[in-house]
C-alpha positions in Angstrom: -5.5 119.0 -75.4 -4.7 122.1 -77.3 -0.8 122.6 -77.5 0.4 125.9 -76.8 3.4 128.1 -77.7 5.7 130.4 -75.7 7.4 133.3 -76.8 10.0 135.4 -74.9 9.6 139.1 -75.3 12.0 141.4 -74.1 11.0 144.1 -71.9 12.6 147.1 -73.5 12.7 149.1 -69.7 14.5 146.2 -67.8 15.5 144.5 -70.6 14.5 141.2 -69.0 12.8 138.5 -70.6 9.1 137.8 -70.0 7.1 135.1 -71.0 3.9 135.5 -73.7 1.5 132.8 -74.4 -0.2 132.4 -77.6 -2.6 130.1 -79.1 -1.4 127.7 -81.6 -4.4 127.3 -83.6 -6.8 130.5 -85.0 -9.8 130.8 -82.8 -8.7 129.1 -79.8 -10.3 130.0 -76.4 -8.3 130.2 -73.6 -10.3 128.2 -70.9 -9.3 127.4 -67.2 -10.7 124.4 -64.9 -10.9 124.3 -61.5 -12.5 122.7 -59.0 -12.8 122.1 -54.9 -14.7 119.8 -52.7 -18.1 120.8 -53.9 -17.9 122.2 -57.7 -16.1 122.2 -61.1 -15.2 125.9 -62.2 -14.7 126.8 -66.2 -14.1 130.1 -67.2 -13.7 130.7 -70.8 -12.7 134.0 -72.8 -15.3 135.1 -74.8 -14.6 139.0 -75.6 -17.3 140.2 -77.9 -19.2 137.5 -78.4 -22.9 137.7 -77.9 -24.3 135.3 -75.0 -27.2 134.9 -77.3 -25.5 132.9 -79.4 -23.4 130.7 -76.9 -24.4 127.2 -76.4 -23.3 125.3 -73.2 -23.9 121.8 -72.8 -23.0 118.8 -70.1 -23.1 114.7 -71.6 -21.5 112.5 -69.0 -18.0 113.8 -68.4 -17.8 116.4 -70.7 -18.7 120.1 -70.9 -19.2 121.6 -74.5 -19.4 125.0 -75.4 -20.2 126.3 -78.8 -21.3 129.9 -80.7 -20.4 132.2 -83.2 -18.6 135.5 -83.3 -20.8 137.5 -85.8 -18.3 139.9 -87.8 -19.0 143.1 -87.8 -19.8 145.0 -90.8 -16.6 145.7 -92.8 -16.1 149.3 -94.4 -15.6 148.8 -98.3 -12.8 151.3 -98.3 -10.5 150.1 -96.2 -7.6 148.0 -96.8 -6.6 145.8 -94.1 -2.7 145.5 -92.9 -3.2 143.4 -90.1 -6.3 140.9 -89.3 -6.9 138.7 -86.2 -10.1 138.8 -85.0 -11.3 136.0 -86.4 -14.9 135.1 -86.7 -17.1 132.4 -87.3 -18.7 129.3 -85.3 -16.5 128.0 -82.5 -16.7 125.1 -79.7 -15.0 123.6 -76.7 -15.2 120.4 -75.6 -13.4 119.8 -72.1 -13.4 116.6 -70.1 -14.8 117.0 -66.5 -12.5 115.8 -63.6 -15.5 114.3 -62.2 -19.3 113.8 -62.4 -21.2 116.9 -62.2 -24.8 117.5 -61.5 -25.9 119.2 -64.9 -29.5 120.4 -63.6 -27.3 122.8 -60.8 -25.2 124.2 -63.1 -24.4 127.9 -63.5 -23.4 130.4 -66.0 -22.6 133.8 -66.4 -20.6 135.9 -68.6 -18.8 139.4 -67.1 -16.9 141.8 -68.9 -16.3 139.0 -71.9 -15.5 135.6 -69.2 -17.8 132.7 -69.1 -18.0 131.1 -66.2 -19.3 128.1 -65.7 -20.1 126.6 -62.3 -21.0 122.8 -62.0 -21.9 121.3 -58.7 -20.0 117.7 -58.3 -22.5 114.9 -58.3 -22.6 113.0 -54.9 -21.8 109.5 -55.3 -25.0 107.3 -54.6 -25.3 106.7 -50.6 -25.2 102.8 -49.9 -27.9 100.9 -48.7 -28.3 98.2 -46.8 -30.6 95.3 -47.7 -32.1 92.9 -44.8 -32.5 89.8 -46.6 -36.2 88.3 -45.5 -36.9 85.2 -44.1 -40.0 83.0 -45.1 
């Protein structure tokens, strides 16, 4: 569970109070679950990462998501004041509210959002067994 902080920022027109979420740990990715009667929903935000180098995999209940934002080349004369893009390998592991069939699943990234649809797994139908007489 990642742990999150709030901050209240004032809004300098109104000057009333609104509410700002921010990550507690560097390289967090905000990630929203979902689901209805027939699938799991994740989307994930993934600004400027490459979709060649995201990973998405589903064992038993859980969904994990893994990659790397590549940094971008750096010019030698600059000095940095501020620096929060962070960079590097990342990953996600999120449990599933429910079993999910993982050869249906779906995913497609727009405008920097994963999303990630997984069809819920049917339970098994009964069946009913005669018992045979000899």
């Amino acid at each position: 569970m990642v742990r999150r902080r709030f901050f209240p920022l004032r809004d300098d027109e109104s000057n009333n109070f609104r509410v700002v979420f921010m990550p507690t740990k560097e390289g967090d990715i905000p990630t929203d679950v979902a689901h209805d009667a027939n699938n799991v929903y994740v989307e994930m935000h993934v600004p400027g990462i490459n979709t060649d180098h995201i990973d998405i995999t589903v064992n038993k209940d859980q969904l994990r998501v893994s990659g790397e934002r590549e940094e971008s080349v750096e010019v030698a004369d600059r000095d940095f004041y501020r620096k929060e893009i962070h960079y590097g390998s990342f990953e996600r592991v999120i449990s599933l509210p429910c079993p999910v069939d993982k050869d249906k699943a779906l995913a497609l990234c727009e405008e920097g959002v994963l999303k990630i649809t997984l069809p819920k797994r049917r339970p098994e139908e009964s069946a009913t067994i005669k018992i045979t007489k000899k």
